[in-house]
N, C-alpha and C positions, 0 to 999 in steps of 0.2 A: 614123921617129923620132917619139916622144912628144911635145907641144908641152904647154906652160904660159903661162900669163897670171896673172904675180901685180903685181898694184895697189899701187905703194908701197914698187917694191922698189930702188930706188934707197938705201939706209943700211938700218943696224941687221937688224931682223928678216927683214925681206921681202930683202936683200940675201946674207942668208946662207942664204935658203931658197933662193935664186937659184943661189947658189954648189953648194950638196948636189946640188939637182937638174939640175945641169950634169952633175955627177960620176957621177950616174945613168943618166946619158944623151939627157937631155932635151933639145928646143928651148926657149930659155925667152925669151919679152918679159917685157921690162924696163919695168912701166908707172911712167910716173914726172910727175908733174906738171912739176917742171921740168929741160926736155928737159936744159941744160946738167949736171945732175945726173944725169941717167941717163947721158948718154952717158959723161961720168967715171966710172960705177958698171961700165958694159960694158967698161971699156977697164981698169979693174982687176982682173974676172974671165978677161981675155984670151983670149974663144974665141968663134970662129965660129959657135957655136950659139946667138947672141944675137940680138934685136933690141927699140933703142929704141922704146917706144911712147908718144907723149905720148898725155898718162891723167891728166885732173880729175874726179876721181869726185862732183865736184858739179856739174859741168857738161855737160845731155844733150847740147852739138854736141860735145866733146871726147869722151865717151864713145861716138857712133856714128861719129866720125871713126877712131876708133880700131878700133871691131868692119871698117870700112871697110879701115883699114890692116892689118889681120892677115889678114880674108877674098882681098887678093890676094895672098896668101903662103903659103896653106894653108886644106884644104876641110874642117880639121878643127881642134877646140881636144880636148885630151884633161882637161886639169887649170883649174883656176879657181880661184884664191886671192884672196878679199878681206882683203886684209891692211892697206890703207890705213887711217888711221885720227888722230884726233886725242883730247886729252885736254880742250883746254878751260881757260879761267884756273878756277884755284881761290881760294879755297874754292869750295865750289860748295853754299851752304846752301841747300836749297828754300823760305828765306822769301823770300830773298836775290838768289838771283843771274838776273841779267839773264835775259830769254826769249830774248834774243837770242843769248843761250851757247848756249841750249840749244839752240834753233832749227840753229846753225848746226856742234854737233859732231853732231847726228841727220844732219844735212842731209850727212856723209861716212861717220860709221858704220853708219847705217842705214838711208837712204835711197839715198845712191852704190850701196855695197853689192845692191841691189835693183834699183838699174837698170843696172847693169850686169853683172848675173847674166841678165836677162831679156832684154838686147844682145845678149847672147852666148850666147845657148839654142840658137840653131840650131844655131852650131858646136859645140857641147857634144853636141848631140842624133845627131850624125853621125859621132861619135865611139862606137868601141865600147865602153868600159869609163870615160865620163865622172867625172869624180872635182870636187867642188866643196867647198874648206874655206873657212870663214867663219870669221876670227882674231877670236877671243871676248877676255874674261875672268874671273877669278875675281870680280870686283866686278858679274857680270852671274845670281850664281844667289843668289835670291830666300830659297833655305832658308838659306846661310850666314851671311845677311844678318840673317836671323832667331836665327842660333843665339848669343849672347854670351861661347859660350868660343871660338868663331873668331879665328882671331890677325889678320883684318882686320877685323872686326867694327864698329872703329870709324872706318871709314874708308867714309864714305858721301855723296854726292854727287847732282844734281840731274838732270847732266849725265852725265858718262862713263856713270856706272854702266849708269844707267839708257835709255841706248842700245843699249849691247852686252845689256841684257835681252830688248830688243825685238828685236834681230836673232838672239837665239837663240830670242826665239819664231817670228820669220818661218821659220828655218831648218827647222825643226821642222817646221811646213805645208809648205814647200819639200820635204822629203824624203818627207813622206805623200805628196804629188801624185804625186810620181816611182818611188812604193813600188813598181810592176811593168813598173820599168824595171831597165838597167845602170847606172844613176846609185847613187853614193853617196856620202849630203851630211850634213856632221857640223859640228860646230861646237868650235873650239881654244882652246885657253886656254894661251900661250904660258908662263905663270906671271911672276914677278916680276923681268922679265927688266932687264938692267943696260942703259938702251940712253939716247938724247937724250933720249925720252918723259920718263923722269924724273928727270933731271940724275944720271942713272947708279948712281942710288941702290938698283937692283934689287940683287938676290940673286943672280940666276940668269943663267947666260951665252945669249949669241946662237946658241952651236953646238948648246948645248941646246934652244933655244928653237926654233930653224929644223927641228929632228930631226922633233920632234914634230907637225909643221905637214908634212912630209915623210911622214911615216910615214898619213898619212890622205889626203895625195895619192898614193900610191902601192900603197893599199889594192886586195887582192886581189878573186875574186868573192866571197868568203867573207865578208868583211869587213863592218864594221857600218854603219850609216847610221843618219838620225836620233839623232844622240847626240852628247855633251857629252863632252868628255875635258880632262885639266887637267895641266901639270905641276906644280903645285903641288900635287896628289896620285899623285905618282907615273907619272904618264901613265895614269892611269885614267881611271874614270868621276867626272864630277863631277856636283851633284845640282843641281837646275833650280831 
């Protein structure tokens, strides 16, 4: 059986990528900061192929506690989802807003992210067909940012944005390093999905949203790596 580790999957997103890749077939930890939430998230998906992880993807003892907790349960991680993640008070003006924001949604979306990819390498690495998705967003590519007939265009920030930019550019190096491996590492853009992140004012549903977060962890050998994909275009590619 396939095993996964996705970060944060206790609600919303990361709970329904949980849900898909059960129905796939998969072993899935349930990494969840707080444990009494995960364990309510496993006991709603009702099946055996679960387990609670406690997972503070800003904190390195809870992140090796955890590679600790998974390694006596299995010699192998197949899949790797950083899906944790936070937004940050807004506004979020760059004249403006505190370092402290900012310091401290990097400090989960792109820093967590990064170490506990690199936790978790070896089991990754012992894995035949390793698969690692890093949940992006559309507020993280640089050209849309630039263009003025984008329909977010005006929706820019100090904070969010500009984390999930950095973690698509780590991504990006992450997959050249591993380019003449089995690894393939892409980076997701769940699109404008309806979830607690933004008092539900998304567009787009969680079934949709976890599809496409699936469909890159479950990628063939054919499959692409290094790359940006968005459902806010379609499930294509989206531009850096």
């Amino acid at each position: 059986m396939k095993t996964v580790l996705i970060t944060g999957a206790n609600k919303s997103i990361g709970f329904e990528t949980a849900r898909q890749l059960l129905d796939a077939g998969y072993f899935v930890y349930i990494g969840s900061r707080d444990v009494a939430r995960g364990e309510e998230a496993a006991a709603q998906l009702g099946s055996e192929n679960t387990a609670v992880v406690p997972l503070d993807v800003t904190d390195a003892g809870s992140i090796h506690a955890a590679r600790q907790l998974i390694g006596r349960t299995t010699d192998k991680l197949d899949v790797l989802i950083n899906n944790a993640g936070i937004r940050g008070d807004f506004p979020q003006l760059p004249t403006s807003a505190p370092v402290s924001t900012i310091r401290s949604v990097f400090e989960t979306n792109f820093f967590g992210a990064i170490e506990v990819t690199q936790t978790f390498m070896d089991l990754l690495r012992k894995a035949p067909h390793p698969r690692i998705v890093n949940v992006t967003s559309g507020l993280a590519s640089l050209t849309l940012h630039s263009d003025p007939s984008w329909m977010y265009y005006p929706i820019k920030g100090a904070a969010y944005g500009p984390s999930k930019t950095a973690l698509n550019a780590w991504t990006l190096a992450l997959a050249y390093e591993l380019r003449d491996t089995a690894f393939k590492v892409n980076v997701v853009d769940p699109g404008y999905t309806a979830t607690d992140f933004n008092e539900h004012r998304g567009t787009g549903t969680v079934e949709d949203a976890a599809a496409i977060i699936v469909r890159f962890a479950t990628l063939d050998a054919d499959g692409p790596t290094g790359k940006y994909y968005s459902n806010d275009r379609d499930g294509e590619e989206s531009p850096w």
